[in-house]
Each structure stands twice: as structure tokens, then as C-alpha cells.
C-alpha positions as CSV (number, residue, x, y, z in Angstrom):
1,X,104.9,109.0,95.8
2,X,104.9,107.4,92.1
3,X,103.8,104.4,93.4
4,X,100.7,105.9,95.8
5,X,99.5,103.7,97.2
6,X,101.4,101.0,98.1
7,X,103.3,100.2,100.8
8,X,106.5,102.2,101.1
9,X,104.4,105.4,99.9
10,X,101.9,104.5,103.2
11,X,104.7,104.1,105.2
12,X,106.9,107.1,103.9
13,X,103.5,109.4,104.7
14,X,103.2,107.6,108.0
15,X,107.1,108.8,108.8
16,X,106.0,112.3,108.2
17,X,102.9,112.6,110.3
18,X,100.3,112.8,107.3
19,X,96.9,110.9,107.5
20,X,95.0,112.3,104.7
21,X,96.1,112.4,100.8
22,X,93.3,113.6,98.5
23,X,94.2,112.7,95.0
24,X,92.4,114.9,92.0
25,X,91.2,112.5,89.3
26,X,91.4,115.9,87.2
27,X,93.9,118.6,87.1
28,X,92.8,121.5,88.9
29,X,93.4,124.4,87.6
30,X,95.7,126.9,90.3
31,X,96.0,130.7,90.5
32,X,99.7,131.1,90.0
33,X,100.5,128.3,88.3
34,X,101.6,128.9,84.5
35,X,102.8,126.1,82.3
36,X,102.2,122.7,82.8
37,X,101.7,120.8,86.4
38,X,102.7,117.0,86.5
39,X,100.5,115.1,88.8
40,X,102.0,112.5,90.9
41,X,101.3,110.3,91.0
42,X,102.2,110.1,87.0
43,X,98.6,107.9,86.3
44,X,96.0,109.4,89.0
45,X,93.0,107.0,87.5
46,X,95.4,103.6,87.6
47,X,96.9,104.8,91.2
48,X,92.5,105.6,92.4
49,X,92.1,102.0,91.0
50,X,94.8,100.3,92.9
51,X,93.8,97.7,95.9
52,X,94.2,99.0,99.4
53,X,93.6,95.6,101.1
54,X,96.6,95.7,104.1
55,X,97.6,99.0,103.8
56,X,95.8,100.5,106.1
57,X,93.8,102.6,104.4
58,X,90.3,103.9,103.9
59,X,89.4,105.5,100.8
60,X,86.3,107.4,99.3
61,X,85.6,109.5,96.5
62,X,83.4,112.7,96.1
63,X,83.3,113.9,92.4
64,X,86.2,113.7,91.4
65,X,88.8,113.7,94.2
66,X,89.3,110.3,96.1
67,X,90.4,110.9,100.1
68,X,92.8,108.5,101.4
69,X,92.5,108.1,105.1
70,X,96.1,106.7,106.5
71,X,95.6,104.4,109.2
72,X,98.3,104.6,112.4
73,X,99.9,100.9,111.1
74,X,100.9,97.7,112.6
75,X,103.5,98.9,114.7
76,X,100.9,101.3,116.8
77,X,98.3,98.1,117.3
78,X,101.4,96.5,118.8
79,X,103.3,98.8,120.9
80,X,106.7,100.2,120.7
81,X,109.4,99.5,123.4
């Protein structure tokens, strides 16, 4: 997911049945968590900047998490044999 989003992170999440990714601009703070979280990906404002034209994806922020919405992909507008 370093690369999130591009086109083999799409398609990787695709593979496993997941259709929404909500990436934190800031680093929430979690019960249970002690020491340092890395956030991946590694540059969360650079990946939130990144073009999504032919990905099939939707995005939209809300303070400050951005909601990616994975479309199904070219292969379901086409059929599968």
C-alpha cells in the first residue's frame, strides 16, 4: 500500500473485497497503542494529493480524513467468462 493510490494498490484492494480506504491526514491517536505508529502510506498528504483519473475511484475529504471509494473495475463492466 506504499504507493496508495495507484494502480496495483487499487487492484490489490480490489483482490481482497475492500471498497472503502479512509486515509487520516493526521495521526490518530489509539488506546493501546504505545511507541510510534508508521502510517502507510509513508507520505499521507503526497498520497491525498495524487490523481485518481482511471482508477476507479471516488474520493472526498471530511476534516481531516479523505474516503476513497473503490470502484468494481474494468473487468466487472465487461464480464468475466
Amino acid at each position: 500500500m506504499s504507493g496508495f493510490p495507484d494502480r496495483a494498490s487499487i487492484e490489490k484492494l480490489r483482490y481482497y473485497g475492500i471498497r472503502t480506504v479512509v486515509l487520516h491526514l493526521r495521526m490518530p491517536s489509539l488506546p493501546g497503542i504505545h511507541g510510534y505508529a508508521l502510517p502507510e502510506p509513508p507520505d499521507v498528504n503526497a498520497a491525498a494529493a495524487k490523481p485518481i483519473a482511471g482508477l476507479g475511484v471516488t474520493r472526498r475529504q471530511a476534516g481531516s480524513i479523505v474516503i476513497y471509494a473503490i470502484g468494481p473495475g474494468p473487468a466487472a463492466l465487461h464480464g468475466t467468462n
